[in-house]
N, C-alpha and C positions, 0 to 999 in steps of 0.2 A: 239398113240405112243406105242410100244412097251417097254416091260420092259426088256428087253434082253439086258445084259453088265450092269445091275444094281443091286445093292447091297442093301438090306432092311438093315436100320437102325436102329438098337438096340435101344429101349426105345421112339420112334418116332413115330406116327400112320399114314401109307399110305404115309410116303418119303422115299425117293431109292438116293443111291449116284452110278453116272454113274462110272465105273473105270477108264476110260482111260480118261474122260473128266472132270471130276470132279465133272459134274453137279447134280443136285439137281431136281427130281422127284417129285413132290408132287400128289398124288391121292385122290379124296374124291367123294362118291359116295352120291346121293342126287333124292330123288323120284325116286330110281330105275336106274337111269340114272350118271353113270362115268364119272366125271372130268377130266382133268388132265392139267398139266403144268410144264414148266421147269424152273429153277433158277440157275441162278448164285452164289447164298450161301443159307445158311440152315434159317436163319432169315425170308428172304423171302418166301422161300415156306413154312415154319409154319404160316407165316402171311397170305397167299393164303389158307390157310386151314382153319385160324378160320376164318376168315369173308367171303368167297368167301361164296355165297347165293343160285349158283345153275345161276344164269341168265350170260347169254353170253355174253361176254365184246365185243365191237365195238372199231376193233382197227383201230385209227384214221392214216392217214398218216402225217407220221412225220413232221414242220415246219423246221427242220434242217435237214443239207447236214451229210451223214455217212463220218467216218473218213475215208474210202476206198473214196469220193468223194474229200475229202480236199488235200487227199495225191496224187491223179492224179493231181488237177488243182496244188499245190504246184510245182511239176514236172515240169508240162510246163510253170507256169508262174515264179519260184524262179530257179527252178533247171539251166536253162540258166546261170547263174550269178555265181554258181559255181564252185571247181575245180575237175576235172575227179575223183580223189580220193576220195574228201568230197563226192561227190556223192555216189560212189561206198559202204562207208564207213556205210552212210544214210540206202542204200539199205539193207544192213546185219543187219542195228539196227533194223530195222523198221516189219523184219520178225514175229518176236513174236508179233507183234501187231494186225497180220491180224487175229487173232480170235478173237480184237474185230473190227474191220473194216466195219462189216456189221450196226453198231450201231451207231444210228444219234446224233450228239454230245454232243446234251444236255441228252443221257444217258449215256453217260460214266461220271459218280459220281466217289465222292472217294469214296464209297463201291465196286463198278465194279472194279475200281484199285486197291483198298485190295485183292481183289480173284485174278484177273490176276498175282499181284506180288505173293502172297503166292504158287501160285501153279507152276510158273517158278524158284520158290524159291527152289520149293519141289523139282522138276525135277534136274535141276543144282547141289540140294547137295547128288544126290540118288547116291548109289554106282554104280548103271551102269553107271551114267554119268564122275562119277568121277576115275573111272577103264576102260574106255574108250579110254585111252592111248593121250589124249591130254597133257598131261604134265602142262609146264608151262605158256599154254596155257586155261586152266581150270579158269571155271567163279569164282570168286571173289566177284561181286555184281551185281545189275540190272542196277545203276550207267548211262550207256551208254545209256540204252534202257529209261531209265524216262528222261535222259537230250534232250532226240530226240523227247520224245514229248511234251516236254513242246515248244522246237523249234516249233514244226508243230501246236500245239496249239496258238503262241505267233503269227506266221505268219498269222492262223486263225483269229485271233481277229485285226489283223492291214490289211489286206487285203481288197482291194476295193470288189471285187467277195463275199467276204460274211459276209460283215460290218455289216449290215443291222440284219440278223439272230445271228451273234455274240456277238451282243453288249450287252446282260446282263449276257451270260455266262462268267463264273467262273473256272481258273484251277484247276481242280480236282488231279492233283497232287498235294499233301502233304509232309511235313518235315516226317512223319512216312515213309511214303512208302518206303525211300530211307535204314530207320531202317530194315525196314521187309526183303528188297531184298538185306541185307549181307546175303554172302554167306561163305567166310574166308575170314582171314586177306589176305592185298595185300602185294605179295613177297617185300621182303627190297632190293630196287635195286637203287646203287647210279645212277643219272640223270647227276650229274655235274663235270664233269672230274676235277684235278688239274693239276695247271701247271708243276708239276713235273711228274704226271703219263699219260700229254698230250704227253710231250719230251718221255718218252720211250715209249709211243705208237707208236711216229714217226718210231722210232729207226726198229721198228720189221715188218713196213709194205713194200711190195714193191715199189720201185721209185715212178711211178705214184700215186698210192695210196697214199702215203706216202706225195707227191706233192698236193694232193686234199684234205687230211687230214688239212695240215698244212695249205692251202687254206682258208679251212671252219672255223679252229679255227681263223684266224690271223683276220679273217673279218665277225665272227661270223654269219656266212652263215647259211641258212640250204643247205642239202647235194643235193637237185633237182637244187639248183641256183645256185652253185658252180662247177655241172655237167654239166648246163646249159651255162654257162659264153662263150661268144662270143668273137675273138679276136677286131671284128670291137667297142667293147665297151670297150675296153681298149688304154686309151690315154699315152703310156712313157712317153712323153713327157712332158705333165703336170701332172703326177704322180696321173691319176687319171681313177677309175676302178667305171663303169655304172653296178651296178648289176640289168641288167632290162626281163632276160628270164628265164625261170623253164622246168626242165623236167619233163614230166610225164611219169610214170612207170603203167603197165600194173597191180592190183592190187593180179591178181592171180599168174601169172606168174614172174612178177616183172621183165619185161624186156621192154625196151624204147616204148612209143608212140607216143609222140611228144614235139618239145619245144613248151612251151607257150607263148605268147609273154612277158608277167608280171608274179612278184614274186607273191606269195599268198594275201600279202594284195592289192594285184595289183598297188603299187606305185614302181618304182624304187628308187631305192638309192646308190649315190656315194658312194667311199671308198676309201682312198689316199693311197697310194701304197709306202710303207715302205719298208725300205731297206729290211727285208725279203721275204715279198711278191715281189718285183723285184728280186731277186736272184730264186724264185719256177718259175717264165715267164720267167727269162731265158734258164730255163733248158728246158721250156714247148717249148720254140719258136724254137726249135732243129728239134720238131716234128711234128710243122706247117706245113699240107695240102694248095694247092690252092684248091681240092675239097669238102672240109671241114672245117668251122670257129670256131668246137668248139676247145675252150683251152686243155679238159680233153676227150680224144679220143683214142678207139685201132684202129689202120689204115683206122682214116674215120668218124667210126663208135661211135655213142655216145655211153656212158657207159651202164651197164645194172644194175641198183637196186639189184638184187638178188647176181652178181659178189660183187658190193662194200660194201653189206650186210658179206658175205662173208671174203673177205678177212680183213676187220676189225673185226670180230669175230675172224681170225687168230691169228690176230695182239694184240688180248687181252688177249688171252690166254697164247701163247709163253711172256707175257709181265708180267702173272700173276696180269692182272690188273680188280679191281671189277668193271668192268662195261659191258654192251650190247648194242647194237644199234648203231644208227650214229647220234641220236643229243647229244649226250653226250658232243660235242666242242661247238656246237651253247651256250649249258647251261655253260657249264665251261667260257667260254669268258665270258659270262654274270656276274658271280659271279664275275670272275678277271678285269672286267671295273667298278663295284661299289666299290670293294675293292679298285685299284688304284684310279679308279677319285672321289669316295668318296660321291655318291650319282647314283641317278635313272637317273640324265641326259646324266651322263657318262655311264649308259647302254642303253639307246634309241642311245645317239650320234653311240654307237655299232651295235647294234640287229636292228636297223630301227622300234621297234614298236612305235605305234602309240597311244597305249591303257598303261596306265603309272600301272593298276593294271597286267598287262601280264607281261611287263620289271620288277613289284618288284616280282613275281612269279619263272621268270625265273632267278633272281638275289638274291632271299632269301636266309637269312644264311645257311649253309651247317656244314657240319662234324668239315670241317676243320677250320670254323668262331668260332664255338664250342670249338673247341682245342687249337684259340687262347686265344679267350677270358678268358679260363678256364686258362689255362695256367698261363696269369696275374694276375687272381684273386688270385691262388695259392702262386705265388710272392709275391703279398701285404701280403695276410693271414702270411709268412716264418717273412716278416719285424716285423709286429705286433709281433708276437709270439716273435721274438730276441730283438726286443726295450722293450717288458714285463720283459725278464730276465738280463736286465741290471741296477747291484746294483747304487739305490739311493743315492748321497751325502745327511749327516747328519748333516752338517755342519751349516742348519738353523732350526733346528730343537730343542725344548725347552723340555729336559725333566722335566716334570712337576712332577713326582710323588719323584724325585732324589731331587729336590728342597722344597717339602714339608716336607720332612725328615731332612733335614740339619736345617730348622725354628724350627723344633721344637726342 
């Protein structure tokens, strides 16, 4: 191997750090005859340097499948089960990983994941990366990329296809790793709308919008199955709405693909139909296609991700309101069914989840739980302090030292 693109390392005999790869060089010359080998960290190749003998190592082939082997057969045999965007989502996390892909599982240790994170660390915080003009878009932490393999690992060990070779390995993701791969602090960006800054958001969007907005919040939807909503699953009648199809959005373009037939956790779920949510259908049922059954449509046409991204961005701004995105209603509902119903059942009975630590997540105190709380506290503390400065009657009260004086 050549030594070209490698750097000799100051106070180190015979190891080279590659630049652009990181890697680690070690050289040792023995009866004449050069060594060499490559590493992952510097540990390594100094250990390959004191005890390597001269004699040629016989490299066995591996008993285990390379992570490049686990992440195809995962594809074909989980990826089916997923939804077009979780896929898509996988695929971008999963990038960084392919340098190590070629390594059969039981060598990716937590030392191989200390070097991977640290040097995606490096990269993410360099100033090319971060003068790169991606904005608020800019990495934060490894976060994504550790939670997706621990997924591909966790599928690895539960998996019929590679049980067998699985079963005494250990994930080598660690509690450190996720220290090492901060990157900065993550923006302060409120999640959960209020019901006061829901109402003026309505206020500033267009009709339709403004119809799907009020939609999503009143039935804590998310924004795919509110776009998706069929009129054949809505009953007037008996005041009652089937939320059971999704739209999927193209993830680069973010314009329609198709409905799917089920919401993300693929159960449907009812939703009784309040006198507000019948006044938003009646305005919809004006614009009722026979060649088209969805609810929320430009002449036909299902919506496009990218428009309703869009025009709720409009609608925040002109609103001056601190928030971004479109689950902002899904969260805000959530908050306001625990506050009113007074517990986590009254946010499942809402949100439809299924997972009661998701419903306390998406339903955990916020700003404005804070402000009540604090609020009251402050009111007690005003009582205390004014019940302290109200003078004591003396009237039972025995001076003693007044009576000692008169005896004598």
């Amino acid at each position: 191997m050549s030594k070209k693109d490698y750097r000799k390392l100051s106070g180190q005999t015979g190891i080279y750090k590659h630049q652009s790869s990181k890697n680690y060089l070690a050289i040792k010359k023995i009866k004449g005859v050069v060594h060499q080998k490559t590493f992952d960290n510097l540990y390594e190749a100094k250990k390959w340097r004191a005890n390597f003998d001269g004699k040629i190592e016989i490299v066995k082939a591996s008993e285990y499948s390379t992570l490049k082997e686990v992440w195809i057969m995962m594809q074909k045999v989980h990826f089916p089960n997923l939804a077009t965007t979780t896929k898509a989502i996988w695929h971008r996390r999963y990038k960084p990983w392919k340098k190590l892909e070629h390594l059969p599982m039981d060598e990716i240790t937590p030392s191989k994941v200390t070097s991977f994170v640290q040097n995606l660390a490096k990269y993410y915080s360099s100033d090319f990366y971060q003068s790169s003009g991606r904005g608020r878009a800019s990495r934060c932490n490894l976060n994504n990329e550790l939670n997706l393999f621990v997924t591909i690992f966790n599928w690895y060990k539960e998996s019929e296809e590679f049980e067998k070779e699985a079963l005494t390995l250990t994930n080598p993701i660690k509690k450190k790793h996720k220290k090492m791969g901060f990157i900065k602090p993550v923006p302060d960006r409120r999640k959960k709308i209020s019901l006061e800054h829901a109402i003026e958001f309505f206020k500033h969007l267009e009709p339709i919008y403004s119809d799907l907005a009020q939609m999503q919040f009143y039935t804590a939807g998310r924004v795919g199955e509110i776009s998706g909503l069929q009129w054949r699953n809505i009953d007037l009648k008996n005041k009652r709405i089937l939320i059971k199809h999704s739209c999927i959005w193209d993830m680069t373009n973010k314009t329609f693909i198709e409905l799917k037939p089920f919401p993300k956790n693929k159960e449907a779920r009812a939703v009784y139909i309040t006198d507000e949510i019948a006044l938003i259908l009646k305005r919809r049922l004006a614009f009722k296609q026979n060649k088209s059954d969805f609810v929320f449509h430009i002449d036909g046409r299902p919506l496009n991700y990218c428009t309703i991204q869009v025009q709720y961005r409009k609608a925040q701004v002109k609103g001056e309101l601190p928030y971004s995105g479109t689950h902002i209603l899904r969260h805000g509902m959530a908050v306001l069914a625990r506050r009113v119903g007074g517990g986590l059942d009254a946010v499942i009975a809402m949100t439809g989840h299924k997972d009661i630590k998701l419903a306390d997540h998406y339903s955990k105190c916020d700003e404005e739980d804070q402000k009540d709380v604090s609020l009251k506290i402050m009111e007690y503390i005003r009582k205390q302090k004014q019940a302290s400065t109200i003078p004591k009657s003396t009237d039972n009260i025995i001076e003693l030292f007044s009576q000692n004086l008169s005896a004598n």
